[in-house]
C-alpha positions as CSV (number, residue, x, y, z in Angstrom):
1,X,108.9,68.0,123.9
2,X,107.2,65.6,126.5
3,X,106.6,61.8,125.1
4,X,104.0,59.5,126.5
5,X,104.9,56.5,128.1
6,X,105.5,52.9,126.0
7,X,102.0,51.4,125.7
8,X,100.1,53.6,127.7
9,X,97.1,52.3,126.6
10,X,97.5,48.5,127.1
11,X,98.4,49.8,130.4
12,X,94.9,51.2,130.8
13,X,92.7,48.7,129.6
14,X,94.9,46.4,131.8
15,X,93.5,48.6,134.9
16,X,89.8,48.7,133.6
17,X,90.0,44.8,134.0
18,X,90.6,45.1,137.1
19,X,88.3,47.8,138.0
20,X,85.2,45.9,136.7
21,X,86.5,42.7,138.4
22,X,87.0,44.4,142.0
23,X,83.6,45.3,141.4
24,X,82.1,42.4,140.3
25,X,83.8,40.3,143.3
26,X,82.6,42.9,145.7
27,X,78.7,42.9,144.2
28,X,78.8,38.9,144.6
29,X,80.2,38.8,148.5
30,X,77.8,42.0,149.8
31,X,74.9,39.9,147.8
32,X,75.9,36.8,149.8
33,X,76.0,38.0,153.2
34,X,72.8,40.4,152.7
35,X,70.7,37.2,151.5
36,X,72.1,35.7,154.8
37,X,71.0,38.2,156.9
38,X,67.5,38.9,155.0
39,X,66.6,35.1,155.3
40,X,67.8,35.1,158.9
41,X,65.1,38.1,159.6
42,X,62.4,36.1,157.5
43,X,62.4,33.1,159.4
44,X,62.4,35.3,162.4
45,X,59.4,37.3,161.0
46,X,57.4,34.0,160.0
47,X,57.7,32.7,163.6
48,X,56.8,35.9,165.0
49,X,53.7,36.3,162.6
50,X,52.4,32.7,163.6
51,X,52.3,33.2,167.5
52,X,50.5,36.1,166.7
53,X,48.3,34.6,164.3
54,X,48.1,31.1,165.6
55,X,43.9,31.7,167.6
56,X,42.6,33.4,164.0
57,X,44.3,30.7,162.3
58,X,42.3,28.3,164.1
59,X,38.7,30.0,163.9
60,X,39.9,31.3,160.3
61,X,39.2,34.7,161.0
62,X,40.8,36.8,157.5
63,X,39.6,40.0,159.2
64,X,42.0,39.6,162.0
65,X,44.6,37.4,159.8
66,X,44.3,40.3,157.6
67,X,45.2,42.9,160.2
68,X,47.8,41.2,161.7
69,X,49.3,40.4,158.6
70,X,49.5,44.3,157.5
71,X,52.0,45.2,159.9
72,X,54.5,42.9,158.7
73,X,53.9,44.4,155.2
74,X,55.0,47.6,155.9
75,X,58.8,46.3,155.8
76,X,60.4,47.6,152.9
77,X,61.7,43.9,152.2
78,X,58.5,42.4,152.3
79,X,56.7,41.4,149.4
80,X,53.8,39.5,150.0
81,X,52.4,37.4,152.7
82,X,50.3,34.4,152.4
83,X,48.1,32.6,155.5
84,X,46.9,29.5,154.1
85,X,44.6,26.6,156.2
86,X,45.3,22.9,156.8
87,X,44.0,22.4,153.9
88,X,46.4,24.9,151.5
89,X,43.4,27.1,150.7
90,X,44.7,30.7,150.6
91,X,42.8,32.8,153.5
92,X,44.7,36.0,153.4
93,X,47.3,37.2,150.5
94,X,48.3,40.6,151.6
95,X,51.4,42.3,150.0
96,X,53.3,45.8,148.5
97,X,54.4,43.8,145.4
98,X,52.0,40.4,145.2
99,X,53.4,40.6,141.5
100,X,57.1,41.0,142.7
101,X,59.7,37.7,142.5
102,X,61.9,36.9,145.3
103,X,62.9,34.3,148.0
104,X,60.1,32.9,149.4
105,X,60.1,31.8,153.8
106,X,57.5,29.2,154.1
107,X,56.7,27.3,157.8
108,X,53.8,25.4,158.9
109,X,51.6,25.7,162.0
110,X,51.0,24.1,164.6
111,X,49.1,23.9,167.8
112,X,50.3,21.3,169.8
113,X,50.7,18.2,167.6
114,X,47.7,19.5,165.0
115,X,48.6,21.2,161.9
116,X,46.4,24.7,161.7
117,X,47.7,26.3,158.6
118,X,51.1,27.5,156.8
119,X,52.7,30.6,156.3
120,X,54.4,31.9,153.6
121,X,56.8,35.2,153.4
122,X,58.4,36.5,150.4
123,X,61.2,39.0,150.4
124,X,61.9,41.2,148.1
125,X,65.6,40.5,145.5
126,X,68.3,42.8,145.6
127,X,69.1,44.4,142.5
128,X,72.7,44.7,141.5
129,X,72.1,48.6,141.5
130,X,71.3,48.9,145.0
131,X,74.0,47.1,145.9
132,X,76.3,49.4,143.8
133,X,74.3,52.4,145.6
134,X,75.1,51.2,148.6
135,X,78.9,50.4,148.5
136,X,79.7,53.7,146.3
137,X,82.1,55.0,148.4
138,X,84.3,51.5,147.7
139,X,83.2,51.7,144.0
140,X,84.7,55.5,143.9
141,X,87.7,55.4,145.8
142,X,88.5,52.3,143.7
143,X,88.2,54.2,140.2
144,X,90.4,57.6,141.5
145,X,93.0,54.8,142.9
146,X,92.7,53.1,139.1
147,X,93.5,56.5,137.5
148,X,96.4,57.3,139.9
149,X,97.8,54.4,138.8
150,X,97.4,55.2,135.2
151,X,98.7,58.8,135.6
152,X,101.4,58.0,138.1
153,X,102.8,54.9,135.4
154,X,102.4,57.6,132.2
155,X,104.7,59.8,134.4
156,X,107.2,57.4,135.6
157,X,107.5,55.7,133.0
158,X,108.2,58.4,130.1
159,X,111.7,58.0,128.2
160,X,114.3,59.8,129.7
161,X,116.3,62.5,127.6
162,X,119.3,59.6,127.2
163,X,117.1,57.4,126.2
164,X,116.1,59.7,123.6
165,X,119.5,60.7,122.5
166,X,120.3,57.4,122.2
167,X,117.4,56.7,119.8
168,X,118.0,59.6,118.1
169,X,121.8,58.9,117.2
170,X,120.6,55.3,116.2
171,X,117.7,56.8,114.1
172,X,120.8,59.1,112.3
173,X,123.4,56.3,111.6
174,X,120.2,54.4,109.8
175,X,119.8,57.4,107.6
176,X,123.6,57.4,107.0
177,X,123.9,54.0,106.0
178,X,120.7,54.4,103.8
179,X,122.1,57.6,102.0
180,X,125.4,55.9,101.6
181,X,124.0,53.0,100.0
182,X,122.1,55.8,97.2
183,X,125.3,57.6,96.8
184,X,127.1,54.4,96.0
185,X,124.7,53.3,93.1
186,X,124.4,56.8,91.4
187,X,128.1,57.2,91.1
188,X,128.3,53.6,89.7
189,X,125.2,54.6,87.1
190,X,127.3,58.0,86.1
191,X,130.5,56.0,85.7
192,X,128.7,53.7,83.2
193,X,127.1,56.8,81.6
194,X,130.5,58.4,80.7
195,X,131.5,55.3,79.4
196,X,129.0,55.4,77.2
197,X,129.9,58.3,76.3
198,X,133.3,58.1,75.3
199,X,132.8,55.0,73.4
200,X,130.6,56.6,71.4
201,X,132.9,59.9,70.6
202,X,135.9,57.6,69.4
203,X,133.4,55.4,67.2
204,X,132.0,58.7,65.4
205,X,136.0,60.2,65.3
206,X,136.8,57.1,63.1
207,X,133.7,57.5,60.7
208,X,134.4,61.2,60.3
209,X,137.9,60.4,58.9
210,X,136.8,57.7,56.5
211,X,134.4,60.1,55.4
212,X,136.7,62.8,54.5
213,X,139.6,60.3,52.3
214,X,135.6,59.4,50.7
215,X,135.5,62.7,50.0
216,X,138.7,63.4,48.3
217,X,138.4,60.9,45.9
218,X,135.2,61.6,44.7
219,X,136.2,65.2,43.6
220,X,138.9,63.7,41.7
221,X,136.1,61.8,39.9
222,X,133.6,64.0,39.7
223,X,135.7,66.7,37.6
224,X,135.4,64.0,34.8
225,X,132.3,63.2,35.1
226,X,131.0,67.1,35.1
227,X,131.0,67.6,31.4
228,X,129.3,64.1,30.2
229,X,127.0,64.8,33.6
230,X,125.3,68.0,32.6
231,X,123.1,67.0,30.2
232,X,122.3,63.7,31.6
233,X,121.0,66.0,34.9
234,X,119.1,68.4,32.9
235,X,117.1,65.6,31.2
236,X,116.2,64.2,35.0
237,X,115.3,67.5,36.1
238,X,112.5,68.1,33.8
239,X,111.4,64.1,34.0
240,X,111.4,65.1,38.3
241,X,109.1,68.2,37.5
242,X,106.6,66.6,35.3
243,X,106.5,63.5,37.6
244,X,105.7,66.2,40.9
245,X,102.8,67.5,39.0
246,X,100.9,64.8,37.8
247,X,100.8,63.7,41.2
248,X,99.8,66.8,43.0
249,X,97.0,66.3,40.2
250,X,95.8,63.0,41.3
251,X,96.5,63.7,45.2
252,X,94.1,66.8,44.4
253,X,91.5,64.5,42.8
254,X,91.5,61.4,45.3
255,X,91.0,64.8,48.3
256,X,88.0,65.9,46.4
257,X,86.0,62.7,45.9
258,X,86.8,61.6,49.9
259,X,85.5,65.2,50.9
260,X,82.5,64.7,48.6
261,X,81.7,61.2,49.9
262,X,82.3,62.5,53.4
263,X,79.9,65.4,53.1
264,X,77.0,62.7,51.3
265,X,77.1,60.1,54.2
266,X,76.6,63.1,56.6
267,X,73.8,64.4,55.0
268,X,71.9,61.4,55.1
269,X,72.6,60.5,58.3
270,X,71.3,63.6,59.7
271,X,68.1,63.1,57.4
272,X,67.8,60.1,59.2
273,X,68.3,61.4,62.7
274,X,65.4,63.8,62.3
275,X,63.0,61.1,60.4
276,X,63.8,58.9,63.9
277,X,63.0,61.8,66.0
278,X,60.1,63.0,64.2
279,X,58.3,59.3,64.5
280,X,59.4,59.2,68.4
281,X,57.8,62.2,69.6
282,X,54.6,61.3,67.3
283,X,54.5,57.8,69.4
284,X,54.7,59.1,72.7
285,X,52.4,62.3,72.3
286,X,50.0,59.0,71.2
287,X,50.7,57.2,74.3
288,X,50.6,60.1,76.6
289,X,47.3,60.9,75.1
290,X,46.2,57.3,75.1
291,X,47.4,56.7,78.6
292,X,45.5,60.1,80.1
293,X,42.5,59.2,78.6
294,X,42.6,55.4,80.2
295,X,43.6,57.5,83.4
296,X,40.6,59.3,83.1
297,X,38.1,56.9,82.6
298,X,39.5,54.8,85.5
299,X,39.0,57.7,88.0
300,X,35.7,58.4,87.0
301,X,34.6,54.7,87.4
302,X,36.5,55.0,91.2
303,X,34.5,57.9,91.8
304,X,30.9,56.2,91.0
305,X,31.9,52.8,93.0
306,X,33.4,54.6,95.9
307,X,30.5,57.1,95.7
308,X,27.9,54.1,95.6
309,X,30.0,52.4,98.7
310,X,29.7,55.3,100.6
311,X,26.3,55.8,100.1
312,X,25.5,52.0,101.1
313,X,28.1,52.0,104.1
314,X,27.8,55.7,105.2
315,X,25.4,55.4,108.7
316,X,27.3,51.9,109.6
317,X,31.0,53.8,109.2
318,X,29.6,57.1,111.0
319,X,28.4,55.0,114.1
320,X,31.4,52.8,114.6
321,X,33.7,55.5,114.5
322,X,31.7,57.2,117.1
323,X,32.2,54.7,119.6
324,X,35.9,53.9,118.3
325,X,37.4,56.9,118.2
326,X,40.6,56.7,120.0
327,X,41.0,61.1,121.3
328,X,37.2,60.5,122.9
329,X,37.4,62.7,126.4
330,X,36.4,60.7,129.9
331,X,33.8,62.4,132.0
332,X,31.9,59.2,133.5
333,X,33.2,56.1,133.6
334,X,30.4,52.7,134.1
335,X,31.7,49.9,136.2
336,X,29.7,46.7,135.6
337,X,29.6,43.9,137.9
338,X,28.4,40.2,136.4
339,X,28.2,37.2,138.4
340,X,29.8,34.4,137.2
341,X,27.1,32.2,136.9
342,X,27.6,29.4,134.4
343,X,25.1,26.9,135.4
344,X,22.0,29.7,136.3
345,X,22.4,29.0,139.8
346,X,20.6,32.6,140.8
347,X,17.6,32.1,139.0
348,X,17.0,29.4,140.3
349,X,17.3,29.7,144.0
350,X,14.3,30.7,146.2
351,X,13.3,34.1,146.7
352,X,14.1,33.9,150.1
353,X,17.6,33.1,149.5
354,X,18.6,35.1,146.4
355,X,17.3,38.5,147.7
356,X,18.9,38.7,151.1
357,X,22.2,37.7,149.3
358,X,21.8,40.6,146.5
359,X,20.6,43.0,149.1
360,X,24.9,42.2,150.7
361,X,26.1,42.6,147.2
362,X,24.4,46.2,146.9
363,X,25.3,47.6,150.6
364,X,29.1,46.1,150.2
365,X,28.9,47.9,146.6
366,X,27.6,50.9,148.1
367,X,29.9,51.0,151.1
368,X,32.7,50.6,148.7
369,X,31.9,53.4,146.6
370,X,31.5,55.7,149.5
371,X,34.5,54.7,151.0
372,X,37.2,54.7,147.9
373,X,35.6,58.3,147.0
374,X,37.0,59.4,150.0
375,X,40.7,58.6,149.2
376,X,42.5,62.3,148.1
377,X,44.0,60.9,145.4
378,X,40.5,60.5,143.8
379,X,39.3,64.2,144.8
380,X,36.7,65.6,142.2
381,X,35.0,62.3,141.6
382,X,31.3,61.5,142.5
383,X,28.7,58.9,142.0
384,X,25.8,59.3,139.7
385,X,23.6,56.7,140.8
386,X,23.3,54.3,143.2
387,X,23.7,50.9,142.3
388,X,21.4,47.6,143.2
389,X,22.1,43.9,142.2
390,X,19.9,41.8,140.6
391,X,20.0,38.9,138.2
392,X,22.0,40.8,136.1
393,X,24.2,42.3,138.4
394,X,25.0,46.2,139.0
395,X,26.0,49.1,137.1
396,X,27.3,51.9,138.3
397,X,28.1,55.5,136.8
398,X,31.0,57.7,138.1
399,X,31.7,61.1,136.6
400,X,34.6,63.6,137.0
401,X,33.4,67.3,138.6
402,X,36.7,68.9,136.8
403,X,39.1,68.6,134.0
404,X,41.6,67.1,136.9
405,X,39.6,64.4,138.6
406,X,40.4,61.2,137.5
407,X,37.6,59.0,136.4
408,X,39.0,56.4,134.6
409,X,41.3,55.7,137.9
410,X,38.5,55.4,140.1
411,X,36.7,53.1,138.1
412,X,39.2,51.3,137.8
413,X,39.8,51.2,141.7
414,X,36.6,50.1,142.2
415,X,36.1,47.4,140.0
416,X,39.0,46.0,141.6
417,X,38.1,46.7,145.1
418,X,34.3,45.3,145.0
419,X,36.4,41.8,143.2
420,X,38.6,41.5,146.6
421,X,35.5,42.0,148.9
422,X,33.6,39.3,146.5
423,X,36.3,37.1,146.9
424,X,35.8,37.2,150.6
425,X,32.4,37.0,151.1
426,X,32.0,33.9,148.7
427,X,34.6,32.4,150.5
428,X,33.6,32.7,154.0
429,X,29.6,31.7,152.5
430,X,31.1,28.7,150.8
431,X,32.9,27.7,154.2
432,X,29.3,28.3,156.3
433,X,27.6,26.2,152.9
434,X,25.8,29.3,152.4
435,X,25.1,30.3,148.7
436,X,27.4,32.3,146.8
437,X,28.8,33.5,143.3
438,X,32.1,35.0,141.9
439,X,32.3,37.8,140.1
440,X,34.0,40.1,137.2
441,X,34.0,43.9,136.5
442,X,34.4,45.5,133.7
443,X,35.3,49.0,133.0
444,X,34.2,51.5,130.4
445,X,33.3,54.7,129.7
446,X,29.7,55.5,128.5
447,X,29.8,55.4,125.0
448,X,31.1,51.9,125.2
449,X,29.0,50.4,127.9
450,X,27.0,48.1,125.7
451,X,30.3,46.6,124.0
452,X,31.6,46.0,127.8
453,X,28.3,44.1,128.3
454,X,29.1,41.9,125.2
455,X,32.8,41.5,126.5
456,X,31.7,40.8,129.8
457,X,29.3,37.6,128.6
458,X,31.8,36.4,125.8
459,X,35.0,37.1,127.1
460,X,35.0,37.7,130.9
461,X,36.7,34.8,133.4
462,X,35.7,34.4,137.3
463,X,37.5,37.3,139.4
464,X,38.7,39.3,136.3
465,X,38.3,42.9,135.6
466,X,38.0,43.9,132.1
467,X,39.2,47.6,130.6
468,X,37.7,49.5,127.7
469,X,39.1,53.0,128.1
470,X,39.9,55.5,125.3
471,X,43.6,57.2,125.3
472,X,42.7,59.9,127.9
473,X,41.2,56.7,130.3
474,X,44.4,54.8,129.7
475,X,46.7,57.6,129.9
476,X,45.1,58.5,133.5
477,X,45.6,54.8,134.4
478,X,48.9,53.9,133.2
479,X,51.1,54.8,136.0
480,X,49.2,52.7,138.4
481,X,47.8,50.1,136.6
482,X,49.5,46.6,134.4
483,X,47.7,45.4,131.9
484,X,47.9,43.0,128.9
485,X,45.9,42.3,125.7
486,X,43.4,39.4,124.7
487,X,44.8,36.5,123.2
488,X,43.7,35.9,119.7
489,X,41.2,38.8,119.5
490,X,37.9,38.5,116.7
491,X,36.5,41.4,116.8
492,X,37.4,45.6,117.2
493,X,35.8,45.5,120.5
494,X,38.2,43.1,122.0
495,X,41.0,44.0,120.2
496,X,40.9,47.5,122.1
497,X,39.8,45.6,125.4
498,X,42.5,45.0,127.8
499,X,42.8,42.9,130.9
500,X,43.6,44.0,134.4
501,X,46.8,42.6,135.5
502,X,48.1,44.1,138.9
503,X,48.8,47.8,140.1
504,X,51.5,49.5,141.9
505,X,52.5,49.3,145.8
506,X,50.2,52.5,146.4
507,X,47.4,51.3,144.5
508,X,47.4,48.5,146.0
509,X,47.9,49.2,150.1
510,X,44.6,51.7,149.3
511,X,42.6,49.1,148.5
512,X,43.7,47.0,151.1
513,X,43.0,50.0,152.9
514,X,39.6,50.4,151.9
515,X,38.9,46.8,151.7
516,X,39.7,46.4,155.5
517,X,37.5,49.7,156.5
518,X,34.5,48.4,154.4
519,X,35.0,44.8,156.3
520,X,34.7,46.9,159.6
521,X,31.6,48.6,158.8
522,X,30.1,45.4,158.1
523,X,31.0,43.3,161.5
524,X,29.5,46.5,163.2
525,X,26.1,46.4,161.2
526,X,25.9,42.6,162.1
């Protein structure tokens, strides 16, 4: 028989200790020296990027900034890059992760002794699991040298068969010494007992001889006494008998009137018992009849109220479930584009001025349909109108050509992509004190187009992109796209509503993508 070795498993927790801290101490050291290398290649990245960048920083060129800045996005430890002016106003944020935290490289330039603009880099944190990833080799070797140790102590350090020889002899002269010690006390207890015993014999050996010289002596007397005796006995014998009868007679009587008063309190008690039954079942066939009867009357009054509801409420329920109803399909999708125009600034510019500057907003919208239709991932997808700007903004209608194509995607996409080429074109008109406006989209499908309109005026901030999207719109979405609810919502409509909040690294480098061919096309038609 094999026998484990003496606290084997203190031994192992011992070793799990110092498994977990060998890793923790080597996570925190290859952390260390990779955020020294990383930030090392940042500030060389950041000084590279601003000789580059240093003439379209000047003449504030974002096309250019913009291209120059994508190839330094295509590092995996690049996050997001921004190109500000002299006056911190942000002229290019490119990125893979804009949402992403990390350690952000920021340096200033210069051309000569003038300040032309900043940059700032951000690189992207190293998670603990990558680091574990990386060194697993370490992390494994560690754990089979861990459980070496375990096994190689649980075999070493087993008792040896004289150390168990030894334990068992001690283990047999404790059970010695404890069956000695019973012995001892149940011989002294049967000693006692035949003490007892004998004590008693010679106490009942004296009484038995005083009992026979008693004996003796009263034959002697009693052949005196026989003749003087016999009639005295005779006379007690029939005074006995008489006595024995006269009280079986009154024992027979006292039995008969118990039995009799026994068999009377039972009888009425189980009168009783029935009478008590009898009124119980009477009562609660009452209530139950009572009770069905109230039950009755109650449903029948539900039934005319909810009857007379439904009649009152039933074209206002039918309609709102229509446009609410959650498993609605997505075959065209509406993306609405509003100015944000607070003080009425459109209306009241000159023709002269507010139609050139819709006629941009509809060929950049146009443009950036054509050219986001054309991405693969958004294959079966078409336009069904083409859209024009007015005071009102634009509208326009994509619809899916298959069961695959995804609508509510592109719809998506290009809300978001017409935003980013807003956001540059008011920019660069507010720099040249031309007249511009900002923007917001909203997204929804075409049963709840008039709801995004209400959204849009009620809801809807500057360069913000809301969503209204049944489950099979946000399901198509979902992978690519972050979002978050209103804030204290008031009604259904923007309780359902949701707000664009970001979108993967894909997502995002095809717009940038698209953004950047659109920007092309238009320097080549000026």
């Amino acid at each position: 028989m094999t026998y484990l070795a003496p606290r084997q498993g203190l031994f192992a927790i011992i070793l799990l200790v110092s498994f977990c801290l060998q890793t923790l101490l080597l996570v925190i050291s290859t952390d260390q020296q990779l955020s020294k290398s990383r930030a090392l290649k940042g500030e060389q990245m950041v000084a590279q990027l601003i000789d580059e960048a240093r003439l379209s920083l000047e003449n504030k060129d974002r096309v250019s900034l913009s291209v120059i800045a994508n190839r330094y996005t295509s590092e995996q430890d690049v996050t997001r890059i921004l190109i500000k002016d002299n006056n911190d106003d942000i002229l290019v944020p490119v990125g893979n992760a804009p949402m992403q935290q990390g350690d952000t490289i920021r340096q200033i330039a210069t051309n000569g002794d003038a300040v032309i603009g900043s940059v700032s880099l951000t690189l992207k944190d190293i998670s603990k699991g990558e680091i574990i990833a990386m060194q697993w080799p370490f992390v494994i070797g560690t754990m089979l040298l861990h459980l070496l140790l375990w096994l190689i102590y649980g075999y070493l350090a087993r008792p040896t068969k004289e150390q168990i020889n030894a334990l068992s002899r001690d283990v047999e002269d404790l059970y010695r010494e404890q069956y000695r010690q019973v012995d001892q006390r149940s011989d002294y207890r049967e000693n006692a007992r035949e003490n007892d015993r004998g004590y008693a014999d010679d106490a009942n050996g004296s009484n038995d001889k005083r009992s026979a010289d008693n004996e003796n002596d009263n034959t002697r007397n009693s052949s005196t006494r026989n003749s003087s005796s016999k009639n005295e006995g005779r006379n007690l014998d029939d005074n006995q008998v008489t006595a024995e009868t006269n009280d079986k007679n009154t024992n027979t009587r006292k039995i008969d009137v118990h039995n009799e008063v026994n068999a009377y309190l039972r009888a009425q008690q189980n009168q009783d018992a029935m009478t008590e039954d009898t009124g119980l079942n009477a009562d609660n066939t009452s209530e139950y009849r009572t009770d069905d009867q109230a039950t009755d009357a109650t449903q029948n009054d539900g039934r005319s109220s909810d009857n007379g509801t439904h009649k009152v409420n039933g074209s206002t329920s039918q309609l709102s479930t229509a446009k609410l109803s959650a498993t609605r399909a997505v075959d065209t999708v509406s993306v609405q584009i509003v100015f944000h125009d607070e003080f009425n600034m459109l209306e009241r510019l000159a023709p002269s001025q507010r139609l050139p500057y819709l006629a941009l907003c509809t060929q950049l919208l146009n443009q950036a349909i054509t050219e986001l239709l054309k991405q693969p991932l958004l294959m079966g997808v078409s336009a069904m109108n083409e859209p024009r700007f007015d005071e009102s903004g634009a509208c326009a209608v994509l619809k899916a050509d298959n069961s695959h194509a995804k609508v509510a995607l592109a719809g998506v996409m290009l809300g978001k992509l017409y935003l980013m080429l807003n956001k540059i074109i008011h920019d660069k008109h507010i720099e040249l004190s031309r007249f511009a406006l900002s923007a917001k989209a909203g997204v929804s499908d075409d049963a709840q187009a008039d709801a995004m309109t209400q959204l849009l005026q009620s809801v809807g901030k500057k360069e913000q992109m809301l969503i209204l999207l049944p489950n099979a719109g946000l399901k198509q979405i979902s992978n690519h796209v972050q979002v978050h609810s209103i804030m204290r919502p008031t009604t259904v409509y923007e309780r359902e509503c949701a707000i664009f909040d970001g979108g993967n690294d894909s997502m995002i480098q095809r717009l940038a993508d698209v953004r950047n061919a659109v920007l092309m096309i238009e320097e080549t038609d000026e």
